[in-house]
FINU-98167 format. One record per atom (N, C-alpha, C, O): residue in three letters; x, y, z. Coordinates in steps of 0.1 Angstrom, whole numbers, plus 2048, in hexadecimal, padded with zeros to 3 digits. Example, Ala and Ser with C-alpha at 12.3 -4.5 7.8 and 13.67 -1.06 7.14 Angstrom:
BEGIN
ALA8847C784EALA87B7D384EALA8847DF84EALA88E7DF855SER8807EA847SER8897F5847SER88180084FSER88680B850
//
This chain:
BEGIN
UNKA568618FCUNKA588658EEUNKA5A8588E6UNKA648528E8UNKA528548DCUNKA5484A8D2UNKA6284D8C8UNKA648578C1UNKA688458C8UNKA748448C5UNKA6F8418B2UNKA6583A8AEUNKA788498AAUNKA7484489BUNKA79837892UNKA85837890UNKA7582F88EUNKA7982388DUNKA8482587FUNKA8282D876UNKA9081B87FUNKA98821873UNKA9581A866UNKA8E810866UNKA9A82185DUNKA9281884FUNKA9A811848UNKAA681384AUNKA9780783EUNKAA0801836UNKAA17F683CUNKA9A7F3845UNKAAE7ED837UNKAB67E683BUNKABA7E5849UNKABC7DA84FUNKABC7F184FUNKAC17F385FUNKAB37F0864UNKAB07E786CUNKAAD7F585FUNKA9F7F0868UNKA9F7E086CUNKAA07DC877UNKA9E7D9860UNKA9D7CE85EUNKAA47C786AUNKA9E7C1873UNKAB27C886AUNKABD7C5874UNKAB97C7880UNKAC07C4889UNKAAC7CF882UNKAAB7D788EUNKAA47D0896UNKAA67CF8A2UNKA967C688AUNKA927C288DUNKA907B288DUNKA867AC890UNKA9F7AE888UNKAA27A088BUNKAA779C897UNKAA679089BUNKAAE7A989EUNKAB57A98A8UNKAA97AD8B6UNKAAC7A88C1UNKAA07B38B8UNKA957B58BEUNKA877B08BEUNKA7E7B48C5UNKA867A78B5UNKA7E7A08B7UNKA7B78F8B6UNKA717888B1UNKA8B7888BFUNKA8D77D8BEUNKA847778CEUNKA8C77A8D7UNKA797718D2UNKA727728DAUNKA7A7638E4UNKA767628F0UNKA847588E0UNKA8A7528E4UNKA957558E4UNKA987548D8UNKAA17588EAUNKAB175A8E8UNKAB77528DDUNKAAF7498DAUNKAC17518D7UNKAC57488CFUNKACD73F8D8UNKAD07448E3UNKACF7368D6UNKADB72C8DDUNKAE37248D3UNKAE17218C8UNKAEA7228D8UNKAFA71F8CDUNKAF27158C4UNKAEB70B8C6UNKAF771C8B7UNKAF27138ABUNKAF670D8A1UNKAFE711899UNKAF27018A2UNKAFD6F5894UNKAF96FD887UNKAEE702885UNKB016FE881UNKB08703872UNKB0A6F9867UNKB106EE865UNKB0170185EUNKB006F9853UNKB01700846UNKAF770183FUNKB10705841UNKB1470A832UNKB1A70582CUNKB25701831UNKB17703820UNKB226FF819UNKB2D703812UNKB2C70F810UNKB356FE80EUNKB4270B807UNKB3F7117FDUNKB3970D7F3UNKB4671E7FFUNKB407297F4UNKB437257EAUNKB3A7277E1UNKB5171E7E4UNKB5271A7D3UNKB4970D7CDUNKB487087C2UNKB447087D9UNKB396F97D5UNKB2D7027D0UNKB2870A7D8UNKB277007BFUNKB1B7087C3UNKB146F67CAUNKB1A6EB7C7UNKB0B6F87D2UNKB036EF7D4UNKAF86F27D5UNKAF46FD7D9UNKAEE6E87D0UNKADB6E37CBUNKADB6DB7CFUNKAE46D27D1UNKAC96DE7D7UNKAC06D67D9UNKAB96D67CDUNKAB56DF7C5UNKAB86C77CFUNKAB16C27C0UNKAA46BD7C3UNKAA46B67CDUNKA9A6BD7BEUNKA8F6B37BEUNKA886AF7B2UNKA826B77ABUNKA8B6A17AFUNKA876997A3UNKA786977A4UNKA746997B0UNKA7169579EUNKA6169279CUNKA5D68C78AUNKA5F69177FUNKA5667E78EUNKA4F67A77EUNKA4268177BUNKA3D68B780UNKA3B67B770UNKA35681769UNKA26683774UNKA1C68A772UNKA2A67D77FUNKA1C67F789UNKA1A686794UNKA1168579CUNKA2868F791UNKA2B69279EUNKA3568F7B0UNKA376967BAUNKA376837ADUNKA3A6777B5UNKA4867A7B8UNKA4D6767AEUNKA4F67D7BFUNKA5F67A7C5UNKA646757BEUNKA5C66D7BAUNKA6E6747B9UNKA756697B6UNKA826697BEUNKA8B6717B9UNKA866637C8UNKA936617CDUNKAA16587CCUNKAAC65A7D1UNKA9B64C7C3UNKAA76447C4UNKAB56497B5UNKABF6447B0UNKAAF6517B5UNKAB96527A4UNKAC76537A6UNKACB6547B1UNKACF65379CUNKADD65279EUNKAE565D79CUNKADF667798UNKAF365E7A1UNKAF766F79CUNKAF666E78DUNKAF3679788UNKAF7664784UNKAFA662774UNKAEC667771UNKAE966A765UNKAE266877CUNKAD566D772UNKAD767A772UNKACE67F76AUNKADE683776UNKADB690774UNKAE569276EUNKAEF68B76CUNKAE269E768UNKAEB6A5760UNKAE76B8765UNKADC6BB769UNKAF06C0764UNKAF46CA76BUNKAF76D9764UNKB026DE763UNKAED6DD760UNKAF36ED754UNKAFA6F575CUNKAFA6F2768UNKB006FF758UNKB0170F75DUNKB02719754UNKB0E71974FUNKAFA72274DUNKAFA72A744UNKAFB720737UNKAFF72272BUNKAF671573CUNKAF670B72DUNKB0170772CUNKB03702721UNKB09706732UNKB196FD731UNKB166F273AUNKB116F6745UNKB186E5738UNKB156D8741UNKB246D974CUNKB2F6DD749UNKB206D275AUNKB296D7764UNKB286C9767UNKB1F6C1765UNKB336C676DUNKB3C6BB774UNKB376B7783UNKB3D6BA78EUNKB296AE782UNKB246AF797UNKB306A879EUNKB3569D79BUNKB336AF7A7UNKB3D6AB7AEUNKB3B6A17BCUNKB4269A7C3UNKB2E6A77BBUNKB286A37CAUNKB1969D7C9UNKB126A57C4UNKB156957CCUNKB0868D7CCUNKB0768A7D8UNKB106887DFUNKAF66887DCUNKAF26827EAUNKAE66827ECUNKAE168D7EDUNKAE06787ECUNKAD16717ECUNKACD66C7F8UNKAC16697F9UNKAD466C801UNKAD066A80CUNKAC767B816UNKACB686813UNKABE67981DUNKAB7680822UNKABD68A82AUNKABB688836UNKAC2691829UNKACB69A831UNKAC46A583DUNKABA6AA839UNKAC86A8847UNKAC36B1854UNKABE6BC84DUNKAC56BB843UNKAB56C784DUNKAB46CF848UNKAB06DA855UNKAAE6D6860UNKAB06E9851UNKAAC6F5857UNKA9E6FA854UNKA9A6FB848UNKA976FD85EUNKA8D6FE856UNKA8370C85EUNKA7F70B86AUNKA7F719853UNKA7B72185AUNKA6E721857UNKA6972084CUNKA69721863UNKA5972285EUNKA52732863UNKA5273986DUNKA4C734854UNKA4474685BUNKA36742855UNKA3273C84BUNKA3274A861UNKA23749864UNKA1E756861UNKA2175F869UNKA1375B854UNKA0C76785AUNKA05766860UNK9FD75D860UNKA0577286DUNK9FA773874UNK9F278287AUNK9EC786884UNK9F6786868UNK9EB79386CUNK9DB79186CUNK9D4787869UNK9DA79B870UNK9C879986FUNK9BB794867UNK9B079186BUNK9C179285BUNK9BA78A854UNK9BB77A853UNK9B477384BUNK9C477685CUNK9CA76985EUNK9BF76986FUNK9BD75F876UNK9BC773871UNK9B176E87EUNK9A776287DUNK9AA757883UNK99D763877UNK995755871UNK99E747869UNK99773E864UNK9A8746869UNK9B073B864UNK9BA73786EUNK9BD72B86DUNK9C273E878UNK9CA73E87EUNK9CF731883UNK9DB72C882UNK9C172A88BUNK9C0719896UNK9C5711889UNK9D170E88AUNK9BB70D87BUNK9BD70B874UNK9CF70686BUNK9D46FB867UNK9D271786BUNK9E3719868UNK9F071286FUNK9FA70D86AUNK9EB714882UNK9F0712887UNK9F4703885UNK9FF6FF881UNK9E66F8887UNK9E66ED88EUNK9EC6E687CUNK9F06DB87CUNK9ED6ED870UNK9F26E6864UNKA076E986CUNKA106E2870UNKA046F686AUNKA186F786EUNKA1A6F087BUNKA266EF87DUNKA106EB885UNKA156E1891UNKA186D3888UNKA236CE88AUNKA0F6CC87EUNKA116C3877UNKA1F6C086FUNKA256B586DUNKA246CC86BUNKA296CC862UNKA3F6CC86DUNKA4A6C686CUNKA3B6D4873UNKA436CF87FUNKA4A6C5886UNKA556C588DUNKA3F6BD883UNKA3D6AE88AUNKA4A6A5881UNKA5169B884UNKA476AA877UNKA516A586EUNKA626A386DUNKA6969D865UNKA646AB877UNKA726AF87AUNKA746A1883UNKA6D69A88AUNKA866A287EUNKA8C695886UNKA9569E88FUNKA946AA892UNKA9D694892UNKAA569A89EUNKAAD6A189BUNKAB16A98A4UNKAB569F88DUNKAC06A9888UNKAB86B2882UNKABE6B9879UNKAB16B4883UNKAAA6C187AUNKAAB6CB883UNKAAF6C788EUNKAA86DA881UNKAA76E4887UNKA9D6ED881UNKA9E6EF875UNKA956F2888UNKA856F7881UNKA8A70788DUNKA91708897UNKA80712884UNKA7D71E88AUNKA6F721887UNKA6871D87EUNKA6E72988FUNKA5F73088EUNKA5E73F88DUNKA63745896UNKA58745881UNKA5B754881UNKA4575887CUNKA3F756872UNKA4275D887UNKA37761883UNKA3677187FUNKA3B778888UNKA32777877UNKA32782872UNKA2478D86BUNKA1C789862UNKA22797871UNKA1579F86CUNKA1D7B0868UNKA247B185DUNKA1C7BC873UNKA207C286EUNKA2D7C4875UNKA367CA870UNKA2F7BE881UNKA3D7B9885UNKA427A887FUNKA3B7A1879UNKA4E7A6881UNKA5379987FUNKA5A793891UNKA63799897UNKA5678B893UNKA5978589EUNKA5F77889DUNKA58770898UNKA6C7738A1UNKA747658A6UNKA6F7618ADUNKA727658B8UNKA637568ADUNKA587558BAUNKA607488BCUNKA5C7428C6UNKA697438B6UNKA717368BAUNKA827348B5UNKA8272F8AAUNKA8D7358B9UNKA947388AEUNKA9A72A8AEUNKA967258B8UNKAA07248A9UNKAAA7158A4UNKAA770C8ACUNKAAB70F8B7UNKAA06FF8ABUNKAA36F78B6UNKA9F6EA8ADUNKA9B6E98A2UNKAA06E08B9UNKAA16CF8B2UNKA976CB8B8UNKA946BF8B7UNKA8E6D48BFUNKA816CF8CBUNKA746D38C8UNKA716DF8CCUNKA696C98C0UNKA5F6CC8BAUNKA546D48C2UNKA4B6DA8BDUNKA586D18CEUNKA4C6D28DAUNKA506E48DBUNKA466EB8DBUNKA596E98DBUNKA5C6F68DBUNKA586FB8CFUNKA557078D1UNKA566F78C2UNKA546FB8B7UNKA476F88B8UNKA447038B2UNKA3B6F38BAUNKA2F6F28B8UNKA296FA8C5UNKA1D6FC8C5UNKA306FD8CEUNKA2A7058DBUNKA327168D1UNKA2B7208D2UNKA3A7178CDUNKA377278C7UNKA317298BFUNKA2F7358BDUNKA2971F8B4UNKA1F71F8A6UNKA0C7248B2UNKA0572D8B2UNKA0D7188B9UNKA0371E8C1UNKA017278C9UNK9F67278CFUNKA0A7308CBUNKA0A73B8CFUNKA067478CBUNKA017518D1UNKA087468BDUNKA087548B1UNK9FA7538B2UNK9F374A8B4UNK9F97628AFUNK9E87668AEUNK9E87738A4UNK9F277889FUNK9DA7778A3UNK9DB77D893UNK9D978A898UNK9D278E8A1UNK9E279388DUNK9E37A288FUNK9E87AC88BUNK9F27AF892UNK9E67B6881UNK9ED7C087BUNK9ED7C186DUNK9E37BE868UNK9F67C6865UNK9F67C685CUNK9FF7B6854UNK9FE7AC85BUNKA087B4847UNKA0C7B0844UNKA1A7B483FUNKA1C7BB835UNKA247AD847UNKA357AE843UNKA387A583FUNKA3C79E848UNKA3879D832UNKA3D78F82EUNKA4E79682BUNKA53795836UNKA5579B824UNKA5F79D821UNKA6879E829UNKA73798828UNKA647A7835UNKA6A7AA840UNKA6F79A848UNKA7979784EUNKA65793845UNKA6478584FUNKA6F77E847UNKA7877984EUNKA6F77B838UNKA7877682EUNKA8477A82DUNKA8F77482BUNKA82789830UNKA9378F832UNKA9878583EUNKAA277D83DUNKA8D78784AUNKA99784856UNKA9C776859UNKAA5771860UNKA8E772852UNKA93760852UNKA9C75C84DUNKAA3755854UNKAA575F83CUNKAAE75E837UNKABA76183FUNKAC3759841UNKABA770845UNKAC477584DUNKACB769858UNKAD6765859UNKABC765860UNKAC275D867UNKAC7750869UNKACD74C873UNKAC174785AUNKAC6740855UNKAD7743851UNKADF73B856UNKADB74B84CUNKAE874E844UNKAF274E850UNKAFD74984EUNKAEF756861UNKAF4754869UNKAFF749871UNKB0774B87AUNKAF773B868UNKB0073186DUNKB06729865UNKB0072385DUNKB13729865UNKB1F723860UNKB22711864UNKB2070D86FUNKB2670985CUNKB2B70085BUNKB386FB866UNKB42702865UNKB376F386FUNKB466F3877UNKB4A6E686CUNKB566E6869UNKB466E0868UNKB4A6D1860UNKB3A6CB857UNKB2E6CF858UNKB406C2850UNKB356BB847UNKB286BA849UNKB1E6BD842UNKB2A6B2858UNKB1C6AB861UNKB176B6863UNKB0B6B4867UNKB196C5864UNKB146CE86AUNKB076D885DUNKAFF6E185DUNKB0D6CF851UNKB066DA845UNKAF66D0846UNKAF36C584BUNKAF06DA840UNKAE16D9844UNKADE6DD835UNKAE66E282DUNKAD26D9832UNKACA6DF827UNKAC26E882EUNKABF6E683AUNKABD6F7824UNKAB370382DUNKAA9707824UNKAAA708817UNKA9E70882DUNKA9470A824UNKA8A71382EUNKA8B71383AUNKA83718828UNKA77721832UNKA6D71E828UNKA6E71C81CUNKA6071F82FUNKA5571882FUNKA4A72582FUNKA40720836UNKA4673182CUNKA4073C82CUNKA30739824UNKA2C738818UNKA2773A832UNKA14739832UNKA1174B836UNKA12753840UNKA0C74C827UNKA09759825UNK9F775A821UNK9F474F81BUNK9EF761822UNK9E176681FUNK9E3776816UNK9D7779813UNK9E977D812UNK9EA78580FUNK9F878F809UNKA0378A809UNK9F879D803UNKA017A07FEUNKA067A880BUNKA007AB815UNKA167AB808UNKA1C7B1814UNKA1A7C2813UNKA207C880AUNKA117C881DUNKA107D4820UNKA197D982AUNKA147E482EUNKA257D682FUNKA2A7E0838UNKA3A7DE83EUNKA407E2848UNKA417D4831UNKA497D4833UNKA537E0832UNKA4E7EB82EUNKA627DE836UNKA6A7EC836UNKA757EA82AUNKA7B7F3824UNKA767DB827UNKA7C7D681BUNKA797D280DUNKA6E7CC80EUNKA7D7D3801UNKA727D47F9UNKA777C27F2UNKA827BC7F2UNKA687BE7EAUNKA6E7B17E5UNKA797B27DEUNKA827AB7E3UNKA7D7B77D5UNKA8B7B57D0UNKA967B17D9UNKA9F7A87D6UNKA967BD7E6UNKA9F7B97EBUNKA9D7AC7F1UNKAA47A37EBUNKA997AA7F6UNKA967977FCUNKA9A7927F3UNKAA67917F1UNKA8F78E7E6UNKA977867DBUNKAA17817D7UNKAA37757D3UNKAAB7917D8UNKAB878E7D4UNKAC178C7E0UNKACD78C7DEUNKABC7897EFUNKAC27847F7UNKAC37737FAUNKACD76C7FEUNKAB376E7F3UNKAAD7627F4UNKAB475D7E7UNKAB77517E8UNKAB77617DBUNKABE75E7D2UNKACC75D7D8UNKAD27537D4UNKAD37637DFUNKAE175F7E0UNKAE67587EEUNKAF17577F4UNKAD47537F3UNKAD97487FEUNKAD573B7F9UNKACE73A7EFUNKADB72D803UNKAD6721800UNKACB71B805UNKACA70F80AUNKAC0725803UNKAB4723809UNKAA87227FCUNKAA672B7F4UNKAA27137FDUNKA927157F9UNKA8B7197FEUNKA8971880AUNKA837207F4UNKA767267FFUNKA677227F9UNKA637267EEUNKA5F718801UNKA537117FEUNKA4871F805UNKA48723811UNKA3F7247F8UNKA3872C7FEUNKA2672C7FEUNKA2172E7F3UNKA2072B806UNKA1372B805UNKA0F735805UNKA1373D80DUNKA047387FCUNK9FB7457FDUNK9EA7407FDUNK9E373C7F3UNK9E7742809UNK9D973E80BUNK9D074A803UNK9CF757804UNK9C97407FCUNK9BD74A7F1UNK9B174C7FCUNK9AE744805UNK9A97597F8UNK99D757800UNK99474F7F9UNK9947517EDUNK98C7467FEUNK98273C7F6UNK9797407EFUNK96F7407F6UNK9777437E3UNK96C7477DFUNK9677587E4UNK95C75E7E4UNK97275B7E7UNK96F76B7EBUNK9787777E1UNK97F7747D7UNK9787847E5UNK98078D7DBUNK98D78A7E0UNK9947907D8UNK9987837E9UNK9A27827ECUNK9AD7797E2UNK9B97797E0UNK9A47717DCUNK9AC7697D4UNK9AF7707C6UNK9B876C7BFUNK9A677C7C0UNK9A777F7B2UNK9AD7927B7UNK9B27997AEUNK9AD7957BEUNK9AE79F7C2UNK9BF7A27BBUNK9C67987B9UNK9C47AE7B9UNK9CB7B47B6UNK9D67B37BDUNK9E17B17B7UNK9D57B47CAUNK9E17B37D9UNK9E17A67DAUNK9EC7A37DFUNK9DC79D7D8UNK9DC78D7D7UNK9E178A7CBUNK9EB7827CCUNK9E078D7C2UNK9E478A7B4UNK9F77917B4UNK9FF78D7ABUNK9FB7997BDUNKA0579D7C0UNKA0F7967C9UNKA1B7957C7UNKA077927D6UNKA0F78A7DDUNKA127797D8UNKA1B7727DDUNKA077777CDUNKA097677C9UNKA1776D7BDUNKA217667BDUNKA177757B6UNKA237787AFUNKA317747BDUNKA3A76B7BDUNKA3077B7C2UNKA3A77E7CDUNKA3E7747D4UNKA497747D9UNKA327667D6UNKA3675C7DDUNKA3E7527D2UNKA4974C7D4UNKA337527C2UNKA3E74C7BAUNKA4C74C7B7UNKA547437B3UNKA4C75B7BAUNKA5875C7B6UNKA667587BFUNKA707537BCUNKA6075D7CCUNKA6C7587DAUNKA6E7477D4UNKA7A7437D4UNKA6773F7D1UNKA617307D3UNKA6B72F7C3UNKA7772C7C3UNKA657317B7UNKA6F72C7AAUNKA7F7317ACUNKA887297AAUNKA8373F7B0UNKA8C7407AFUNKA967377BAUNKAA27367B7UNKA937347C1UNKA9972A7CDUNKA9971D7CDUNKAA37167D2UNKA8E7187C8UNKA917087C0UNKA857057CCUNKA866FA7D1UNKA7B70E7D2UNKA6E7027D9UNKA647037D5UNKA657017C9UNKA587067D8UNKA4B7047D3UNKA4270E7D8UNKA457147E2UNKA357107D1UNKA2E71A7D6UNKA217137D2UNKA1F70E7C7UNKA157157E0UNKA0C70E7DEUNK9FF71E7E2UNKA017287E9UNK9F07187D7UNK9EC7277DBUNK9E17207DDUNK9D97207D3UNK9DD7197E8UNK9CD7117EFUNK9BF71A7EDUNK9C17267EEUNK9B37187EAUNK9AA71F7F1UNK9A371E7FDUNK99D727803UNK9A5712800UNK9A270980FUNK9A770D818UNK9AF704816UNK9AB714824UNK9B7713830UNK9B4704830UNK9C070182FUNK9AE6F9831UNK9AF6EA831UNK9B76E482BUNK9BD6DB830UNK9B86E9822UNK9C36E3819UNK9D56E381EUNK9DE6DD81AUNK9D66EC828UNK9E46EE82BUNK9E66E3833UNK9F26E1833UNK9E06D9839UNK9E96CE842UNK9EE6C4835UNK9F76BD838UNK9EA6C382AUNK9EC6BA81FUNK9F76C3818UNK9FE6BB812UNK9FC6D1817UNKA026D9811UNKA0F6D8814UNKA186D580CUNKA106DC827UNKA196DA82EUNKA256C782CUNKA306C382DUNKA166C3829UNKA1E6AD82AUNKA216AE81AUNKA206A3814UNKA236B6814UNKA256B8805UNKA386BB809UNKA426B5806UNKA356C8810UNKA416CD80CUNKA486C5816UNKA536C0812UNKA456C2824UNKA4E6B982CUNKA566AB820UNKA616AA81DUNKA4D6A581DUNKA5069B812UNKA5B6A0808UNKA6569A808UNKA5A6A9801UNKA626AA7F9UNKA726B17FBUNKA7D6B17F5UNKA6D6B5808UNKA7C6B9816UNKA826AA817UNKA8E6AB81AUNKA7E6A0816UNKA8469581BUNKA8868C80FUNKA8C680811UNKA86692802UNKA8668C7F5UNKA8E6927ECUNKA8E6927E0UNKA956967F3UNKA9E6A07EDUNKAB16997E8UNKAB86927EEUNKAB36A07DBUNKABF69B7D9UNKACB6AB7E1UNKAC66B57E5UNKAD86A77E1UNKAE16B07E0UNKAEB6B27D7UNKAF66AC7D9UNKAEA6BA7CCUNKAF66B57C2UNKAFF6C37C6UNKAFA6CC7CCUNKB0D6C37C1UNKB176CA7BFUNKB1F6C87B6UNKB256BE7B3UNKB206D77AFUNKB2F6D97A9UNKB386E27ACUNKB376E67B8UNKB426E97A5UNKB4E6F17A1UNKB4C6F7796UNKB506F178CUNKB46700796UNKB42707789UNKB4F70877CUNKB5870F77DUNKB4D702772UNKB54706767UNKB58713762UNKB6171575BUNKB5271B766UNKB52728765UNKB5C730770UNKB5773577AUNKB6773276EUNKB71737780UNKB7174677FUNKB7B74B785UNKB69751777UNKB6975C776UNKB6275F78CUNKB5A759792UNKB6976A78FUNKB6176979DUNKB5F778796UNKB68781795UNKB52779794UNKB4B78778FUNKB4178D793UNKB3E798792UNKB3A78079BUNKB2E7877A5UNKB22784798UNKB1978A79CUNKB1D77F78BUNKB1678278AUNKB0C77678AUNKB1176B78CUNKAFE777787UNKAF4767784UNKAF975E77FUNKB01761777UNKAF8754780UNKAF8746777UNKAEE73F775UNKAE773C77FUNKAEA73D76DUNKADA73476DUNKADD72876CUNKAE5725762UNKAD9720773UNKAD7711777UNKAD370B776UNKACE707781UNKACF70176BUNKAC66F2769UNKAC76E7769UNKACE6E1761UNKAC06DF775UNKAC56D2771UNKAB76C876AUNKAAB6CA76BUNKAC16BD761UNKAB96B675AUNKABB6A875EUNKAC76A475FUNKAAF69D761UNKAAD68F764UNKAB168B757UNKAAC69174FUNKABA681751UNKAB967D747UNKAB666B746UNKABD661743UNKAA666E74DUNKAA166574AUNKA91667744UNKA8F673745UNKA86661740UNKA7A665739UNKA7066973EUNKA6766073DUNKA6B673744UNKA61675747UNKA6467C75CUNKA5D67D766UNKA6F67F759UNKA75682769UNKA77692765UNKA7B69575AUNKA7469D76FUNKA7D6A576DUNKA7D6AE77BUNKA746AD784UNKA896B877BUNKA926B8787UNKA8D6C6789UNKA8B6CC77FUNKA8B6CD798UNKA8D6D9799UNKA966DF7A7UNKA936DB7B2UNKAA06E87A5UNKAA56EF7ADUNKAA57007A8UNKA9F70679FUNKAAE7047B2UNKAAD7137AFUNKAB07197A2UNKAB871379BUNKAAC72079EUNKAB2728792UNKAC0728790UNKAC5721789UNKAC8732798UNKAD0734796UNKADA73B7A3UNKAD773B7AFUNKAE774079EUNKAEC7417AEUNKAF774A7A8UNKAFC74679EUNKAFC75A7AFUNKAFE7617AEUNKB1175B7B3UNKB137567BEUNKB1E75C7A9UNKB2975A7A5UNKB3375D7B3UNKB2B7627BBUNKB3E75C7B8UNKB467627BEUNKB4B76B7B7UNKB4C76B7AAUNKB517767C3UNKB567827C2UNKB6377F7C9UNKB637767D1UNKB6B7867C7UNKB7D7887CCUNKB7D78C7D4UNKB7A7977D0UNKB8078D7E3UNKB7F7997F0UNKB897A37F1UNKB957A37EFUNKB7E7B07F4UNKB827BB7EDUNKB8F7BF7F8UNKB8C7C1803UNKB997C17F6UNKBA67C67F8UNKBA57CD804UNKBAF7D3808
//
């Protein structure tokens, strides 16, 4: 007798917990404290170009338009977390070698304090790798995935977030920057979670999300309606989080895509404050920071959702 699968959110859990294809093994923790908001920053001139040497005096720091007090600055390259999802439904069949051998490249990039995952995703979502410091493990589960099914991007964003959020901080050395890295071909037909809800999960974690949406080249995939939906959907995970969203017609183009975003992982500032604001009310803050110097300017997340008082 086929057992009925549950819906919602429990599903979801169901299937973070059932479909981890490596065990987890004890994992270094990287959060930071709840009253610090903290940003990743990344500065860029008029050409696009990194800029990394700037000072904490070049930034300056809004919140709802009130300038804030950075408490915390740090230019140095910091360890980061990093999830990588792969589609690999069926229309990722003819691209897949391609996909793979860019996310083996992009891999390569990791140092020793880093920690990389692998989540490949169609109409299930699969942990085809979960946390590790060992590239050779991470490039042997990218080569593994093969194409098939439908498409669950959401489902895959839910649970990558999820499992990012799982690890906690034991001390300083242990905080990590997180980011997930999502190569998509298409709009999501079969998730159990809807984008909003992701969104507003991905909004109230400390995760960028750099998102690719492979166009079809010159075919109806790129102008198409369900494509014109999922490129909304990747923009949006990507601006509201402070990373980037690239939409190729090439699958060629992704090994140059991938050494885009690796670069700008490694280019990265960390600022912090104390919000002037000490209402704990739970609601948005919108976030801007500004270079105040000519022709620089800065992007991180939008914004980041207030503390609340624990409820009694």
């Amino acid at each position: 007798m086929r057992m009925r699968a549950p819906t919602g959110l429990a599903a979801i859990a169901a299937i973070a917990t059932l479909t981890v294809a490596h065990g987890h093994a004890q994992q270094p923790a990287f959060k930071a404290g709840v009253e610090v908001v903290s940003l990743n920053v990344t500065a860029v001139d008029g050409t696009g170009h990194f800029v990394t040497e700037l000072p904490k005096e070049s930034f300056n720091v809004y919140e709802d338009g009130q300038p804030q007090e950075i408490q915390f600055f740090n230019r140095s390259n910091l360890p980061i977390a990093l999830s990588i999802l792969l589609d690999t439904s069926a229309s990722m069949e003819d691209k897949i070698q391609t996909a793979q051998e860019a996310a083996v490249g992009f891999v390569k990039h990791l140092r020793a304090q880093d920690l990389g995952q692998v989540i490949d995703f169609d109409s299930r979502v699969l942990i085809s790798q979960s946390f590790t410091s060992n590239v050779k493990d991470l490039e042997e589960a990218i080569r593994k995935t093969t194409a098939g099914g439908s498409t669950s991007l959401h489902n895959a964003i839910y649970i990558s977030l999820k499992e990012l959020k799982k690890i906690q901080a034991r001390n300083a050395d242990d905080v990590k920057r997180q980011a997930i890295v999502v190569l998509s071909d298409g709009e999501d037909t079969s998730s159990l979670v809807s984008f909003d809800e992701v969104l507003d999960l991905a909004k109230r974690s400390e995760t960028a999300i750099y998102a690719i949406g492979l166009r079809a080249a010159d075919g109806p995939g790129s102008t198409s309606k369900g494509f014109k939906e999922a490129e909304f959907v990747l923009r949006q995970f990507a601006q509201e989080t402070g990373g980037r969203s690239y939409f190729p017609s090439q699958i060629s183009e992704l090994a140059a895509i991938y050494g885009q975003i690796a670069d700008e992982l490694s280019s990265q500032y960390t600022v912090g404050y104390t919000s002037r604001n000490g209402r704990r009310d739970g609601s948005w803050r919108r976030v801007v920071v500004r270079v105040a110097r000519p022709n620089l300017t800065a992007r991180t997340k939008l914004g980041y959702f207030a503390p609340t008082n624990p409820k009694s």
